[in-house]
C-alpha beads as a LAMMPS data file, in Angstrom:
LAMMPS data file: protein, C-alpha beads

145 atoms
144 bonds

1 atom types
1 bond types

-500.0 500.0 xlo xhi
-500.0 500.0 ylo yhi
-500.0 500.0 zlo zhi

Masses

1 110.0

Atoms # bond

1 1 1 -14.791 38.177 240.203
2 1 1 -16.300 41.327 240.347
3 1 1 -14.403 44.788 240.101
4 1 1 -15.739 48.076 241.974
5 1 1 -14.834 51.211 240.808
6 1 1 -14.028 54.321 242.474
7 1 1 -16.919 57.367 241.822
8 1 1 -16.564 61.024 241.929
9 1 1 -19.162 63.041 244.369
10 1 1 -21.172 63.977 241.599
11 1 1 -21.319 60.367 240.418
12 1 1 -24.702 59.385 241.625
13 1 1 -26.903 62.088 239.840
14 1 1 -24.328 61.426 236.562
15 1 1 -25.411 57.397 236.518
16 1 1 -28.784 58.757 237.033
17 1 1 -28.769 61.238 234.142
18 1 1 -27.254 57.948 232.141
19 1 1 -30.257 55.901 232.992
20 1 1 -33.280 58.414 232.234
21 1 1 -31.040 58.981 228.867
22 1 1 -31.409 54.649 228.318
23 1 1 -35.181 54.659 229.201
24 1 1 -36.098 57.619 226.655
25 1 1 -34.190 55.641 224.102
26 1 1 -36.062 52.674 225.144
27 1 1 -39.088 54.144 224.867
28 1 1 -38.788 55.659 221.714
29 1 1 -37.311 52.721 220.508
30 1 1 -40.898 51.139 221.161
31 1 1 -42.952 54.015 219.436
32 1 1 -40.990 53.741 216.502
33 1 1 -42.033 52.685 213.100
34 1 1 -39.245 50.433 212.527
35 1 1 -37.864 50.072 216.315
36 1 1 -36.736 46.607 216.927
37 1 1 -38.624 45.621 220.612
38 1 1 -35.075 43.795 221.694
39 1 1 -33.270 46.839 221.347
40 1 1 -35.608 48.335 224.205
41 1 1 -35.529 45.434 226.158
42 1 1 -31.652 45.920 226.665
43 1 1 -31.722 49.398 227.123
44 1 1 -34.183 48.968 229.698
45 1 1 -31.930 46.622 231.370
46 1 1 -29.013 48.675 230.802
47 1 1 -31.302 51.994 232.712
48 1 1 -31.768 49.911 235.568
49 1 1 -28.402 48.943 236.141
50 1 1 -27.536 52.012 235.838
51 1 1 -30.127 53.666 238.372
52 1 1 -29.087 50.899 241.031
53 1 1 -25.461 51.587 240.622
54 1 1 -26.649 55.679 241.227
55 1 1 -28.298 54.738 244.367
56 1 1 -25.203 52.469 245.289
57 1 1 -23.188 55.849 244.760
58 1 1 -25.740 57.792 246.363
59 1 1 -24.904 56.319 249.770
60 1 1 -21.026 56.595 249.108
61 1 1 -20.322 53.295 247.592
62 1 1 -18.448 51.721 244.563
63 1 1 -20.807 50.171 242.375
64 1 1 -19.527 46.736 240.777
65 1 1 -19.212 46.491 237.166
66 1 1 -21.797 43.719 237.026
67 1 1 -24.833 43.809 234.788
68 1 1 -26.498 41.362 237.578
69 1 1 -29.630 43.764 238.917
70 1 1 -30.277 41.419 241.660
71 1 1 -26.933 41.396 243.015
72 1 1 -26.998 45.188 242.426
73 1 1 -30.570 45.642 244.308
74 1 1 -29.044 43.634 247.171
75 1 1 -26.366 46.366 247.247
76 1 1 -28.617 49.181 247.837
77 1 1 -29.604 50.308 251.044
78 1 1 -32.649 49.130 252.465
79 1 1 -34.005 52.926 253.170
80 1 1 -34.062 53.166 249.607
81 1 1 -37.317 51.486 249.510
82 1 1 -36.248 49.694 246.273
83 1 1 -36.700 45.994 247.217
84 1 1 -40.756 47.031 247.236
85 1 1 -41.130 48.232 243.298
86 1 1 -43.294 45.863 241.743
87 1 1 -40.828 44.825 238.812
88 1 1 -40.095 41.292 237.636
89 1 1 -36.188 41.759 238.581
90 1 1 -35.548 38.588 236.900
91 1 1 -36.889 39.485 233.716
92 1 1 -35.341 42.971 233.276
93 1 1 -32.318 40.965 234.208
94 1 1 -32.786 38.608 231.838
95 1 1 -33.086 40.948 228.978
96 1 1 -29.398 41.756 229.008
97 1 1 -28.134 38.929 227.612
98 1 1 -31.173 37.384 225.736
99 1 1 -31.636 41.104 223.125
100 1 1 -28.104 40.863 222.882
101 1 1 -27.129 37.847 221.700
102 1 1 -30.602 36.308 220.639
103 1 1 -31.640 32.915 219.625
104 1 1 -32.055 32.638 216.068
105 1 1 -34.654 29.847 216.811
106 1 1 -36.754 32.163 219.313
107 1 1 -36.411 35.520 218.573
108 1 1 -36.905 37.266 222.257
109 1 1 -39.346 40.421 222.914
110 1 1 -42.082 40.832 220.358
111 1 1 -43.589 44.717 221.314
112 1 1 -45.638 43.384 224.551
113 1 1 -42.960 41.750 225.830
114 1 1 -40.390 44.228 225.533
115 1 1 -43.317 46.872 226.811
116 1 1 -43.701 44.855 229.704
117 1 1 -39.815 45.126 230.208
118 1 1 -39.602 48.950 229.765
119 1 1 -42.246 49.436 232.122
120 1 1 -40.651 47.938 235.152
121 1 1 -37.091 49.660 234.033
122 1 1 -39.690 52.938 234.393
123 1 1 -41.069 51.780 237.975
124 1 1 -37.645 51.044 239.012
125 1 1 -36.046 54.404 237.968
126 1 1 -39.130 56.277 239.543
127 1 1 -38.478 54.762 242.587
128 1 1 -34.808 55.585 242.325
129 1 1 -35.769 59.190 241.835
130 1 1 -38.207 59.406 244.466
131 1 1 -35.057 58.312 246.787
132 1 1 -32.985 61.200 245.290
133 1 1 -35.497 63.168 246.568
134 1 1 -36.062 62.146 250.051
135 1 1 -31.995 62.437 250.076
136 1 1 -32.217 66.414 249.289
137 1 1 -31.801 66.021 245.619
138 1 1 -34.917 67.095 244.362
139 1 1 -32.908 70.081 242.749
140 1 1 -29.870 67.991 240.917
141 1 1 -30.225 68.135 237.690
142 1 1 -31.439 64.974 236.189
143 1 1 -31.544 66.125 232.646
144 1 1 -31.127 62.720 230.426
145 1 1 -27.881 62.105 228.842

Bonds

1 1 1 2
2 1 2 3
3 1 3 4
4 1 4 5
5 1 5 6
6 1 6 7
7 1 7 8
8 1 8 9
9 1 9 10
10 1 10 11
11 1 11 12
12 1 12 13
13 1 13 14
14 1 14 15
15 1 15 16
16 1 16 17
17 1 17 18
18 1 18 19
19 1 19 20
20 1 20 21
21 1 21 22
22 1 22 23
23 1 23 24
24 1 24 25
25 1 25 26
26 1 26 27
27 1 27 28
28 1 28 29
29 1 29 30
30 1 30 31
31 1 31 32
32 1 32 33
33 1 33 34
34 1 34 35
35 1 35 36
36 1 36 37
37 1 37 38
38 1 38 39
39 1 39 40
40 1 40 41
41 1 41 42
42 1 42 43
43 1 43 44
44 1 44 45
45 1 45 46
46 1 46 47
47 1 47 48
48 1 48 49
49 1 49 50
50 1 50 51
51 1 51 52
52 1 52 53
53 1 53 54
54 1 54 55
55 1 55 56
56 1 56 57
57 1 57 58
58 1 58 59
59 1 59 60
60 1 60 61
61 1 61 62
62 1 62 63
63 1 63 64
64 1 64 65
65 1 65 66
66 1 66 67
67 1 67 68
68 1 68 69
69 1 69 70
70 1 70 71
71 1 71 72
72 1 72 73
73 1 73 74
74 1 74 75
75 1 75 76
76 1 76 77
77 1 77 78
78 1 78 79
79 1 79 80
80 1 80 81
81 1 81 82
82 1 82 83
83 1 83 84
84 1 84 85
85 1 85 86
86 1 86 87
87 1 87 88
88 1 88 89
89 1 89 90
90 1 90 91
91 1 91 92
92 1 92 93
93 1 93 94
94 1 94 95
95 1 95 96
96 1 96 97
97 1 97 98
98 1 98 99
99 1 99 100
100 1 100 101
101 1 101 102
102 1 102 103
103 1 103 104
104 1 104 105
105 1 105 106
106 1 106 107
107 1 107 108
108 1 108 109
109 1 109 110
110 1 110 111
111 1 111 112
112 1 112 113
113 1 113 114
114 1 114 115
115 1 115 116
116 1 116 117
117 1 117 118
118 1 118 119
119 1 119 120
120 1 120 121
121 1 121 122
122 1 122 123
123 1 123 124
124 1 124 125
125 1 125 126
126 1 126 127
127 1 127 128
128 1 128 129
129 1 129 130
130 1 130 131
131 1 131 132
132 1 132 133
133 1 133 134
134 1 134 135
135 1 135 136
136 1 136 137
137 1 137 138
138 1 138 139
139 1 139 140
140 1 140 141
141 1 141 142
142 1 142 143
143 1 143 144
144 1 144 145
């Protein structure tokens, strides 16, 4: 069952500011010395979520509480021009549950792999912002939280 829940006018640009906030954590997580490369991977995920639930808000809706990005890109309206990011959805998706509650046999996301998993999180955001632009928002303050 999934649950909406009800978002203030300003709610958009906040999930926004939330997701820029989970990238630059993601990415520093990766330049760090001792930065473990799962980590990143799940706050990649977690910045993509959040972005699609912004542009979800964006257009006046209720995001779910789901951490499903496909079911959340399907939400999104078409004009958004998300559906055409090159990102492998399925593996940014993936990366939710498999950094959090990894397989002691098969360790997930060396570096590369959680590289490869921050980068689409990045496409997918910049795409998301270039959207908040087109909408008039080029002057909301996207300051990461």
């Amino acid at each position: 069952m999934s649950t909406s829940v009800a978002m203030p006018p300003d709610a958009a640009a906040w999930l926004l500011r939330l997701a820029l906030g989970d990238l630059a954590a993601a990415r520093g997580l990766l330049t760090a010395e001792r930065g473990a490369p799962r980590h990143a991977a799940c706050l990649a995920q977690l910045a993509a979520e959040k972005a699609l639930k912004a542009t979800i808000a964006l257009e006046g809706g209720e995001p779910t509480l789901t951490h499903d990005l496909i079911f959340l890109l399907a939400k999104c309206p078409h004009e958004a021009g998300l559906r055409q990011v090159d990102v492998d959805l399925v593996a940014l998706s993936d990366a939710q549950t498999a950094a959090r509650y990894p397989d002691p046999e098969d360790p997930p996301y060396d570096h590369d792999e959680a590289e490869l998993v921050v980068r689409d999180a990045t496409r997918l955001l910049g795409a998301v912002g270039d959207h908040f632009v087109r909408r008039g928002l080029a002057d909301t303050d996207l300051t990461p939280v």
